[in-house]
C-alpha positions in Angstrom: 17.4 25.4 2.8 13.7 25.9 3.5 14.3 29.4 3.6 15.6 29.1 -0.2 12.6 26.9 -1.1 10.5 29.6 -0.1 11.9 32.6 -2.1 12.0 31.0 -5.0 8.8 28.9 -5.2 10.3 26.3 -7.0 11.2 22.7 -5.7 14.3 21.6 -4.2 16.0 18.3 -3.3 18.2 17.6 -0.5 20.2 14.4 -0.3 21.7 13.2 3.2 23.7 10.3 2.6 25.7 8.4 5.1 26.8 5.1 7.0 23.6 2.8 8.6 23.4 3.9 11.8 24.4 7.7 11.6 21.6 9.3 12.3 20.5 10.4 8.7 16.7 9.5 9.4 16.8 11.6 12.7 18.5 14.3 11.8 16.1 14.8 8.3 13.0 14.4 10.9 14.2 17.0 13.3 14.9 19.5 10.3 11.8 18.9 9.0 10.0 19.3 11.8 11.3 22.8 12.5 10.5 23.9 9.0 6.8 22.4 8.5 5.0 25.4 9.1 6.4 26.9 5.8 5.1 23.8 4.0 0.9 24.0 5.2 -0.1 21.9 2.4 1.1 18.5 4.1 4.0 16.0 4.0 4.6 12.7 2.1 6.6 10.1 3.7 7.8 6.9 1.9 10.2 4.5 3.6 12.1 3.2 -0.1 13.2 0.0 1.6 16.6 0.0 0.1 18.9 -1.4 2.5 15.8 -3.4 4.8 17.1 -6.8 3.6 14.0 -6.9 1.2 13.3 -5.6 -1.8 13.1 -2.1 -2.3 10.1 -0.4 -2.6 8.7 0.0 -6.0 7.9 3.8 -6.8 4.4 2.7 -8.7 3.6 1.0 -5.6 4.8 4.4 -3.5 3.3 6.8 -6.3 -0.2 5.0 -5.2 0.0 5.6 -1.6 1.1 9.6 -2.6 -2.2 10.0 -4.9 -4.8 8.3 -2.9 -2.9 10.4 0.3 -3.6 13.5 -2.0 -7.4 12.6 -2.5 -7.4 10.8 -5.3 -9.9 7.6 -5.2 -8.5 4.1 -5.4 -10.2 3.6 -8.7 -8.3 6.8 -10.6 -5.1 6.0 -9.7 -3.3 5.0 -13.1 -2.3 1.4 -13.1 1.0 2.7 -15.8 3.9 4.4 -13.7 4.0 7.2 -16.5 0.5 8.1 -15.8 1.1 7.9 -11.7 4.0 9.9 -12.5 2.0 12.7 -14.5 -0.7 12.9 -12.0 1.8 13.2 -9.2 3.3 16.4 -10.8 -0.2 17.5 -11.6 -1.4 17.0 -8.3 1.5 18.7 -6.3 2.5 21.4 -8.7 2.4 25.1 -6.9 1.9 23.1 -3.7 3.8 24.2 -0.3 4.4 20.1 0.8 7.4 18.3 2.2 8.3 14.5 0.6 10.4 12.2 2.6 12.0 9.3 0.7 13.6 7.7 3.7 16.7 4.3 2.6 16.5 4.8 -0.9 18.8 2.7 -3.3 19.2 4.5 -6.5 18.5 7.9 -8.5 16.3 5.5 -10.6 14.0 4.6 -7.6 13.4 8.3 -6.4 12.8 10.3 -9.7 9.3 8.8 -10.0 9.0 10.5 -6.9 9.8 13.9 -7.5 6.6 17.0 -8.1 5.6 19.1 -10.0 7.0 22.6 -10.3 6.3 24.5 -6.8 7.9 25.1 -3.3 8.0 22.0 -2.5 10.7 20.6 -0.5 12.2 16.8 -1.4 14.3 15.2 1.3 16.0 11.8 0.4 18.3 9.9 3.3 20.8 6.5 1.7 23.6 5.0 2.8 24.6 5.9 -1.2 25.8 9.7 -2.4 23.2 9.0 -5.2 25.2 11.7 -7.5 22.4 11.1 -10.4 20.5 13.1 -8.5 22.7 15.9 -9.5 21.0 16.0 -12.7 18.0 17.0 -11.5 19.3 20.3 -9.1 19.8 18.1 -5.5 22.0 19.4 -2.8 23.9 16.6 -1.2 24.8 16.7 2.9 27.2 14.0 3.7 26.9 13.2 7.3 29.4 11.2 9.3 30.0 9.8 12.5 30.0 12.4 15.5 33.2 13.8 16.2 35.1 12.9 19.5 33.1 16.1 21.6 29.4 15.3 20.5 29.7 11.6 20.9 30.7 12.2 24.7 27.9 14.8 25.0 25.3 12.0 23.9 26.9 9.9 26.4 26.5 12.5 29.1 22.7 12.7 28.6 22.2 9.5 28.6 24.0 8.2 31.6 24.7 11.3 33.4 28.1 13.4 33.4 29.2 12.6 36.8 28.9 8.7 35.7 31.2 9.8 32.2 33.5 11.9 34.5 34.2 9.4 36.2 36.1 7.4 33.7 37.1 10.1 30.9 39.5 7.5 29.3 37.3 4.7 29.2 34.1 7.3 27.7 36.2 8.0 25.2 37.7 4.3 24.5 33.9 3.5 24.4 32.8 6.3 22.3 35.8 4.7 19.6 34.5 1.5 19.8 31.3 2.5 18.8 33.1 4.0 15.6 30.7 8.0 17.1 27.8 6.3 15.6 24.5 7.6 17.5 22.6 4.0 16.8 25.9 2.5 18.5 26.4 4.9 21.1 22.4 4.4 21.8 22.4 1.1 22.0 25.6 0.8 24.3 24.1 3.6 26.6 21.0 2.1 27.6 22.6 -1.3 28.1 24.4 0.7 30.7 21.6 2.8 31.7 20.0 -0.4 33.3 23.5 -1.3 34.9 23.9 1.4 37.4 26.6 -0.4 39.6 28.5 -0.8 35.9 31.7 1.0 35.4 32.0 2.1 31.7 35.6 0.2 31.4 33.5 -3.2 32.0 31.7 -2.8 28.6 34.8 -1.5 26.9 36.6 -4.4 27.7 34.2 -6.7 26.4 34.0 -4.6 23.0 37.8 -4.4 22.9 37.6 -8.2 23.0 35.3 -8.8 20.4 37.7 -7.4 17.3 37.9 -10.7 16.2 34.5 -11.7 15.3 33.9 -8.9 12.7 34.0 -11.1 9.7 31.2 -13.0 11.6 29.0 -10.9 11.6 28.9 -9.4 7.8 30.7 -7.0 5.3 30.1 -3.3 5.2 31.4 -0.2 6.5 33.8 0.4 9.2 30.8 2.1 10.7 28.6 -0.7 10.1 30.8 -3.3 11.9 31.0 -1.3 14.8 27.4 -1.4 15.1 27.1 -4.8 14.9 29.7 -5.5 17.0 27.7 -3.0 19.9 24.6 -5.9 19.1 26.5 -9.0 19.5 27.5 -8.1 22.7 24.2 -6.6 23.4 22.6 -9.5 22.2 24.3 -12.2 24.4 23.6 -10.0 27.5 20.1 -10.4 27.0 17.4 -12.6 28.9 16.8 -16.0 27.4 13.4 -15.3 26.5 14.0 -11.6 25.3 17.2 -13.1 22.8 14.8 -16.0 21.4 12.2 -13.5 20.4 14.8 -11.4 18.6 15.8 -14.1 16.6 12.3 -15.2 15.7 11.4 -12.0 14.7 14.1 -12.2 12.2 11.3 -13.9 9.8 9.4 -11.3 9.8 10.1 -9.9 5.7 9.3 -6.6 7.1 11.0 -3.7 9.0 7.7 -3.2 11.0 5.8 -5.3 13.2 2.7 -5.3 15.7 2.5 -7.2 19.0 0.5 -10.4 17.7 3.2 -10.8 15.4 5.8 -10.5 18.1 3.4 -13.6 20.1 3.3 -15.5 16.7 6.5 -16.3 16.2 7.2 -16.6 19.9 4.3 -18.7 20.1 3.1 -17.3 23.2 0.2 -14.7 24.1 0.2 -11.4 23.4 0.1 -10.7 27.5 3.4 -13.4 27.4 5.7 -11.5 24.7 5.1 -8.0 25.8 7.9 -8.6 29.1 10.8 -9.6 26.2 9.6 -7.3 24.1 10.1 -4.3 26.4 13.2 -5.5 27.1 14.3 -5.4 23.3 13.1 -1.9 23.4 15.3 -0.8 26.4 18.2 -2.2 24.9 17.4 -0.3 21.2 17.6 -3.5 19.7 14.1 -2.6 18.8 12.3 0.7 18.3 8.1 1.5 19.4 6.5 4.1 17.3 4.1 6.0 18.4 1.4 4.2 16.7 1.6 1.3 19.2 3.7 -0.5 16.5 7.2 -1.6 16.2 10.6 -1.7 14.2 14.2 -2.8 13.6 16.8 -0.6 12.2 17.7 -2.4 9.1 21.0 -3.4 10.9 19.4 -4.9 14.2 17.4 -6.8 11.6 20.2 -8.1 9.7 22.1 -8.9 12.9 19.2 -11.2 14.0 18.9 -12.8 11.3 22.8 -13.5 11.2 22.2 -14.8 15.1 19.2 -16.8 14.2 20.9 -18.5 11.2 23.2 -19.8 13.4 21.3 -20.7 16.4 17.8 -21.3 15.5 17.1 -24.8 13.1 15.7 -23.7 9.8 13.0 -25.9 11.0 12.2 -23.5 14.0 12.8 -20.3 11.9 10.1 -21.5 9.2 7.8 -22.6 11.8 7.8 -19.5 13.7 7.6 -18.0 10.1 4.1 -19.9 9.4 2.7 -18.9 12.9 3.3 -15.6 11.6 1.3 -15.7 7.9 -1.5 -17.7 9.9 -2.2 -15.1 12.3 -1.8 -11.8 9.9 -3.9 -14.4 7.9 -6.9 -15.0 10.7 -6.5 -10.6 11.4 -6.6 -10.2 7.5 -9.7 -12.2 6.6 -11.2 -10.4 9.4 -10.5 -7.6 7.6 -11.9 -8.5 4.2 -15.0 -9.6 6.1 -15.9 -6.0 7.2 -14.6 -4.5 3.8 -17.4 -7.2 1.5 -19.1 -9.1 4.0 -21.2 -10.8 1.7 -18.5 -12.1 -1.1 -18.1 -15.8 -1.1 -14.8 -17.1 0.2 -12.7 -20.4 -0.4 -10.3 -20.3 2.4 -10.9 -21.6 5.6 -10.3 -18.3 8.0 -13.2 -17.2 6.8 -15.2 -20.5 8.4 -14.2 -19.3 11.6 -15.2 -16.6 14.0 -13.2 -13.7 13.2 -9.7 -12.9 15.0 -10.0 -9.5 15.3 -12.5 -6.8 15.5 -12.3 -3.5 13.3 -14.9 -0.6 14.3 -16.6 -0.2 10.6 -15.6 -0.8 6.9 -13.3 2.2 6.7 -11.2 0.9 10.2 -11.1 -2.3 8.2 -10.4 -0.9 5.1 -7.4 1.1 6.5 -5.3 -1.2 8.6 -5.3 -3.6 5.1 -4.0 -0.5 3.3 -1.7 0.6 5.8 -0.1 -3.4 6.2 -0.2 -4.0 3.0 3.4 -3.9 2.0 3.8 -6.2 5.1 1.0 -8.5 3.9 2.3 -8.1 0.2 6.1 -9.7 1.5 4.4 -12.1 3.4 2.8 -13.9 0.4 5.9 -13.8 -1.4 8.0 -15.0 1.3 5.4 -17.8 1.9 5.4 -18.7 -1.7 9.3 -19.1 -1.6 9.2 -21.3 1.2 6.6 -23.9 -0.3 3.7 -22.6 1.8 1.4 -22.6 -0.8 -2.1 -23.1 1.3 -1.4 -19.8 3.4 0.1 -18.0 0.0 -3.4 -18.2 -1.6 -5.6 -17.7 1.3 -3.8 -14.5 2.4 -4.3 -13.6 -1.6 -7.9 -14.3 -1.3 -7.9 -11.9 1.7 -6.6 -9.0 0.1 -9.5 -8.6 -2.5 -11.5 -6.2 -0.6 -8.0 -3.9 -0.5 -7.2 -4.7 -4.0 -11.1 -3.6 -5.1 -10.9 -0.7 -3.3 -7.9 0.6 -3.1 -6.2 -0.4 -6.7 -2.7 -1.3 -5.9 -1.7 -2.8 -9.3 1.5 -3.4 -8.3 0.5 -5.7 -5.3 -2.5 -7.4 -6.6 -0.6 -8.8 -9.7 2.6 -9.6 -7.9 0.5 -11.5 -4.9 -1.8 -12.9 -7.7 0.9 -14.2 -9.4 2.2 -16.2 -6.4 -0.7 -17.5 -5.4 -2.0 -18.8 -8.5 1.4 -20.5 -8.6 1.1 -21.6 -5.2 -2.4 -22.9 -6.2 -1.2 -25.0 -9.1 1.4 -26.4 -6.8 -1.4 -27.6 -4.7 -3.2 -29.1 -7.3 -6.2 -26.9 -6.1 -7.8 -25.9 -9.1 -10.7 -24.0 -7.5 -8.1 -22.1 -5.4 -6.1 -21.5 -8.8 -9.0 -20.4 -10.7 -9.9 -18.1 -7.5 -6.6 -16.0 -8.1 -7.0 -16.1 -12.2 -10.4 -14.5 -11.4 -8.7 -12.0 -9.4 -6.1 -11.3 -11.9 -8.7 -11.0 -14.4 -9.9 -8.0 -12.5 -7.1 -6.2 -11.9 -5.6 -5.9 -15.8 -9.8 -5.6 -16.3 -9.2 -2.0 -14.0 -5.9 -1.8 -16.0 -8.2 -1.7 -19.2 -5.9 -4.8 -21.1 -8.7 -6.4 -22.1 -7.1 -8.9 -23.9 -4.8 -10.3 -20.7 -8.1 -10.3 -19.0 -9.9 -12.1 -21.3 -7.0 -15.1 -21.4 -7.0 -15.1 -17.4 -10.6 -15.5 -17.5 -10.5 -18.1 -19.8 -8.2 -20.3 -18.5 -10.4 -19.5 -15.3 -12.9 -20.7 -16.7 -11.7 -23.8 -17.8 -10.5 -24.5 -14.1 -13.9 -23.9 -12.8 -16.1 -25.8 -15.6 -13.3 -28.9 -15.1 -14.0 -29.6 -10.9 -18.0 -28.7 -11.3 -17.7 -25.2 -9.6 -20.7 -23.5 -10.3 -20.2 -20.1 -8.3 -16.8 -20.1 -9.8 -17.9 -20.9 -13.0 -20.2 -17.9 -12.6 -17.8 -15.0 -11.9 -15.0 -16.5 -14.6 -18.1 -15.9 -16.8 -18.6 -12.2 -15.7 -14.6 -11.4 -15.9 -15.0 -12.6 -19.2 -17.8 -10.6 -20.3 -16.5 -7.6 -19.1 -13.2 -7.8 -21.0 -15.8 -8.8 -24.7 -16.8 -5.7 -24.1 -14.0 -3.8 -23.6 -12.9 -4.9 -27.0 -16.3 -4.4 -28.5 -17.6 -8.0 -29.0 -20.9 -7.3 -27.5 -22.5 -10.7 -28.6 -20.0 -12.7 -26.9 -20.5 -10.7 -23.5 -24.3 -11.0 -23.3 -23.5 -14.8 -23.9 -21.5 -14.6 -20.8 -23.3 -12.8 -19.3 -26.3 -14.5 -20.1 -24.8 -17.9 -18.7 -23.5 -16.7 -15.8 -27.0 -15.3 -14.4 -28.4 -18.8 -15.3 -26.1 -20.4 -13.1 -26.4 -18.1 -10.2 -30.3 -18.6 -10.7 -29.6 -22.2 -10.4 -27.3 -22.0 -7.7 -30.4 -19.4 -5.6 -27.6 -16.6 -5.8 -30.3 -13.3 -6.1 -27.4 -10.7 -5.9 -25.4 -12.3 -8.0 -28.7 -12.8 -11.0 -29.2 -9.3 -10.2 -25.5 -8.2 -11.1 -25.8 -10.2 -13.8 -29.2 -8.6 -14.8 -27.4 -5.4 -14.9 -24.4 -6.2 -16.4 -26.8 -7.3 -19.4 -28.6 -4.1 -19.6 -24.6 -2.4 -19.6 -24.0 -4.7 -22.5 -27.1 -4.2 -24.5 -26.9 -0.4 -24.1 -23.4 -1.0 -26.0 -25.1 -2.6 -28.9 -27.7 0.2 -29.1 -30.3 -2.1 -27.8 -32.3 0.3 -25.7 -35.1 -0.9 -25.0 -34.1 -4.2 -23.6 -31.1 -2.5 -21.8 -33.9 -0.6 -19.9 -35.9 -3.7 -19.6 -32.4 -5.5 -17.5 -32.2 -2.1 -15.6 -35.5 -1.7 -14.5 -35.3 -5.8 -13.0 -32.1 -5.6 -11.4 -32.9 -2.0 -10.2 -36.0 -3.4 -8.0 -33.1 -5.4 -6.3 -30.6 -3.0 -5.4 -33.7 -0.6 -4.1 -34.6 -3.6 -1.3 -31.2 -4.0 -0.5 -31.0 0.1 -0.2 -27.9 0.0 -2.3 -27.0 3.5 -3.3 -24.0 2.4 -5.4 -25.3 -0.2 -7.5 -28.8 1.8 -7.4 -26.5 4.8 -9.1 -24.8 3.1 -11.5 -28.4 1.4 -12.6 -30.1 4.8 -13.0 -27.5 6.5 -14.9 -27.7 3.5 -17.3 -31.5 4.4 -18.0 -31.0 7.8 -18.2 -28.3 7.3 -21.1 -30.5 5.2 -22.4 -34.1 7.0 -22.4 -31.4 9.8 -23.9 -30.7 7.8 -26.6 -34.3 7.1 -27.7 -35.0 11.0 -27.2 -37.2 11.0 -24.4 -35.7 13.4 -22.8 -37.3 14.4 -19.8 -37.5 10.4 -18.5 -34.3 10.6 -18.9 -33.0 13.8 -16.8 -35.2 12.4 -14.0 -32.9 9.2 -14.1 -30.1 10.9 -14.4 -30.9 13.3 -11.7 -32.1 10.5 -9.7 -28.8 8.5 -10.4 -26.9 11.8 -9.0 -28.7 12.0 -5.7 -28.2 8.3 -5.3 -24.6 8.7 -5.8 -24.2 11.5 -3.3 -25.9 9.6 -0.6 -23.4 7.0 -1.2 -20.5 9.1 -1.2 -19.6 8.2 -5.0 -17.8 10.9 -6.5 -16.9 8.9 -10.0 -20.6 8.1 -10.0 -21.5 11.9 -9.2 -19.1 13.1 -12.3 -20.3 10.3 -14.2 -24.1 11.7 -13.8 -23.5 15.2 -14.3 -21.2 14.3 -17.7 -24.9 12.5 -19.1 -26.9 15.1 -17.5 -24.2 18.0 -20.0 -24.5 15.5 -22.8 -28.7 15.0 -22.0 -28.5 19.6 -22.2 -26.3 19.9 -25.2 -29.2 17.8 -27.1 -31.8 19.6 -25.9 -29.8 23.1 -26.8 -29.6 24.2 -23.1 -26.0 25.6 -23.2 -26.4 27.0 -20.0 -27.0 23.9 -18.3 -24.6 22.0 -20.4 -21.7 24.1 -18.9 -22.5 24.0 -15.8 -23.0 20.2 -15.8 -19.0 19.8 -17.7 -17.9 22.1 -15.2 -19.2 20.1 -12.0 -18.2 16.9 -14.0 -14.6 18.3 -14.4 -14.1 19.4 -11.1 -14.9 15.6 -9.9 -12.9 14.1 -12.3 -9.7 16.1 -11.8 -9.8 15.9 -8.0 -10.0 12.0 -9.0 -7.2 12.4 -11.8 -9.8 10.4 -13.5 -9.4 10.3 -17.4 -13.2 11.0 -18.0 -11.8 14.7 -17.1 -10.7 14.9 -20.9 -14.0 14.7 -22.4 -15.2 17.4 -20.3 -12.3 19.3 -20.8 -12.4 19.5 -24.1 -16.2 20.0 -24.2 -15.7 23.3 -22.4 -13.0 24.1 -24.9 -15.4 24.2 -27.4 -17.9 26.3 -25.7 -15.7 28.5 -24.9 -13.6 28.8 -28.1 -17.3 29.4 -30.1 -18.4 32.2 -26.8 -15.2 33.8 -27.9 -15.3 33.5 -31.8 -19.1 35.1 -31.2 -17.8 38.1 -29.5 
């Protein structure tokens, strides 16, 4: 098939479909693996979540990880799953890549999915035929058990031919049993691997006598009862402290774990859990990855959470559940501490000395990008089950993520819950907290009028229990959305009141973010002079802090603004000033942003020249970014070069 992708440059889709527990995962892997050399410009992976016992993954969620994984920043992804969509295609069209879309659930959750037109080669693995996908030119593999021959063959690697041989009948009343499922076969195996002195019959017989507990253990396929039926009796062969961790790690809402959480719910050190845990793995009840993390098949998981249901309390499971959301809590506000380490905080993690170290902002940065669909079902799971203190907190935790990284789908739907969870409290300063929040993310979203009713009622919170700092950035949510829909008088009020009380309160960064946000709103309203004037204060700031960000975004607000009063050369200086700034900081919006002032700054002085080389730097950012400032510069060069052509 890779072979056919390549002749004809164009993409194809491949979908293997099969039982849980076949081997349609592995066998995708291993294809792939053999082919990747004909795809050099990368491969996507996306686990779609559609049988894991949660909910499956949402493709604007998975669209997010694929752009920002193709270089686009956190800020330019679309928040619309149109516009992810668009950019996708964009992105990947004529590109050699390979896109993995492991457990999905419907036709419906993979199209978003698909690229643009290129050799690119789409592999999907469900448990369903997905024929929808017909539509759109897939190939469909149907893979089923192993027949009679290659199920015996596994079982000769694994536990040696002479060991097989030695009981041909009872191999192949075992390799039945296990309905020629390679998860079944693999999970029987190294139970016996262990068991050297074990004739095969011995485990036969105890599968032959387990028929009747089927319907125990859940509906399904013939296939999928054999496996469970392999990890029942697995399972009751297990040490005691090896079989309690597996059914405490049933809370877990997420295929993947890391050791902490394994000592969390076992309540038990990290040193303490690794013995059971090892175990788990030797009996393929649990998988390691190579990362140093861990997983259940989404059938171990669903088998112990069947065995935990019915001999854990649901007072043990929930409490091994909140050991869990405290500790990716305590890891998570470390975290956030190394993402903003000076942003003021509310919950009490962040009172303590942090849980875990991460080497520097980007290490911190990307283990809460990497967990975050893990962190993102823990707040919803702990909202469900009335823990409302830890739903918030682990909210609050996820703003440096949520700043940076622009996971719209995430932030509102953890926002959500914890707002609720806050208001189930009674903790208005904790509710306000995650309006603020929400505020800002349909702020990045650009629905300024959502925004402007979340900050409101933020506001309201704040103002009601005395919160002063609160009070403050419900004020600057709510100036930022005014603007947005052009009532400029309203935001400088805001804004206005909100640097009083952070002068009141001895906040200086947050009276000189204030001080520029002024300056941002006055230059709206064509009030140059005293936008300069707010620069110029709040620029002194950022200078002794050495902040090349905020130092950036000051300088090119000058510039536009010395531009607008025609003092042109002042304002190139800014301007050129403002794009150093931002290329010490590594700002590439804030370099495009520069160089699109700095072609605007030429057009008015009549330097085409310059102009075009300005939009052309500007549009090279921009589209790397998918950012939509790319259109104005587009279309600026369109013009240039429509009238070079017409003058010809």
């Amino acid at each position: 098939m890779s072979d056919a992708v390549t002749e004809r440059g164009e993409p194809a889709t491949v979908v293997i479909s099969g039982v849980g527990g076949v081997g349609k995962t592995s066998l995708a892997l291993t294809w792939l693996s053999r082919a990747k050399e004909q795809f050099p410009d990368g491969q996507l992976f996306a686990n779609m979540r559609g049988f894991s016992g949660t909910a499956p993954a949402e493709p604007d969620e998975l669209l997010g990880h694929f752009l920002r994984a193709l270089g686009v920043r956190p800020e330019a992804v679309p928040g619309d799953l149109g516009e992810r969509t668009a950019l996708f295609r964009s992105l990947t069209a004529g590109r050699r890549l390979i896109i993995m879309l492991d457990d999905a659930v419907s036709a419906a959750q993979v199209r978003p999915l698909f690229p643009g037109h290129g050799p690119t080669l789409v592999v999907v693995t469900s448990r369903l035929r997905l024929p929808g996908l017909a539509l759109d030119g897939a190939s469909f593999l149907s893979v089923g058990p192993l027949n009679e021959a290659d199920a015996v063959e596994l079982l000769n690697r694994m536990l040696g031919d002479v060991r097989t041989g030695a009981d041909p009948t009872a191999t192949r009343s075992l390799v039945a049993l296990c309905g020629r499922l390679p998860l079944a076969l693999c999970t029987t195996a190294a139970r016996l691997a262990v068991r050297v002195n074990w004739p095969i019959s011995r485990v036969v017989a105890e599968l032959a006598d387990e028929h009747g507990r089927l319907a125990s253990l859940g509906r399904g396929g013939e296939g999928e009862l054999s496996v469970r039926l392999i990890f029942d009796v697995t399972y009751r062969d297990l040490p005691a402290r090896a079989a309690g961790l597996y059914r405490l790690l049933s809370v877990h809402p997420g295929a993947h774990f890391i050791l902490t959480d394994a000592a969390a719910v076992a309540a038990t050190s990290t040193a303490d859990v690794v013995e059971p845990l090892e175990t788990l793995v030797d009996t393929n009840l649990v998988e390691e990855e190579p990362d140093g993390c861990y997983r259940f098949h989404d059938l171990t998981r669903l088998h112990a959470r069947a065995t935990a249901s019915e001999e854990e309390t649901e007072e043990s499971r929930t409490q091994a559940f909140e050991r869990l959301l405290e500790s990716r809590l305590s890891i998570a506000v470390a975290a956030d501490r190394m993402v903003i380490p000076g942003r003021w905080h509310l919950g009490r993690h962040y009172e303590t000395a942090p849980a875990a170290s991460f080497a520097d902002t980007a290490d911190a940065l990307g283990w809460l990008e990497r967990e975050l669909p893990t962190l993102t079902d823990l707040v919803t799971t702990a909202h469900g089950l009335g823990l409302h203190r830890g739903t918030w907190e682990l909210c609050e935790a996820l703003w440096g993520v949520c700043t940076f990284r622009k996971p719209y789908a995430s932030w509102i739907r953890t926002h959500e819950a914890g707002a609720a969870s806050a208001a189930a409290l009674g903790d208005p300063r904790a509710e306000a907290r995650m309006l603020e929040a929400l505020a800002s993310a349909h702020l990045n979203l650009r629905d300024f009028r959502a925004a402007t009713d979340l900050a409101g009622r933020a506001l309201e919170l704040e103002r009601g229990v005395g919160h002063a700092r609160g009070e403050a950035a419900a004020l600057e949510c709510l100036g930022v959305a005014r603007i947005g829909l052009d009532d400029i008088t309203g935001a400088i009020y805001a804004f206005e009141r909100a640097r009083q009380i952070q002068q009141e309160i001895g906040i200086e960064r947050g009276v000189a973010m204030m001080t520029r946000r002024l300056g941002e709103a006055m230059a709206q309203d064509g009030r140059t002079s005293e936008a300069i004037d707010h620069f110029s204060v709040a620029l002194d700031y950022f200078d002794q802090q050495d902040d090349d960000y905020n130092r950036a975004r000051i300088l090119r607000g000058i510039g536009d603004a010395l531009a607008a009063e025609g003092r042109s050369n002042d304002a190139e200086s800014k301007l050129l000033a403002a794009l150093d700034a931002a290329t010490r900081a590594g700002a590439r919006h804030e370099q495009g942003t520069a160089h699109l002032a700095l072609a605007r700054l030429a057009r008015r002085g009549g330097d085409a020249e310059a102009e075009q080389a300005h939009l052309e730097q500007a549009l090279a950012v921009f589209e790397s970014l998918g950012a939509p400032q790319a259109a104005e510069a587009r279309d600026r060069l369109r013009t240039i070069r429509a009238r070079e052509t017409a003058a010809e």
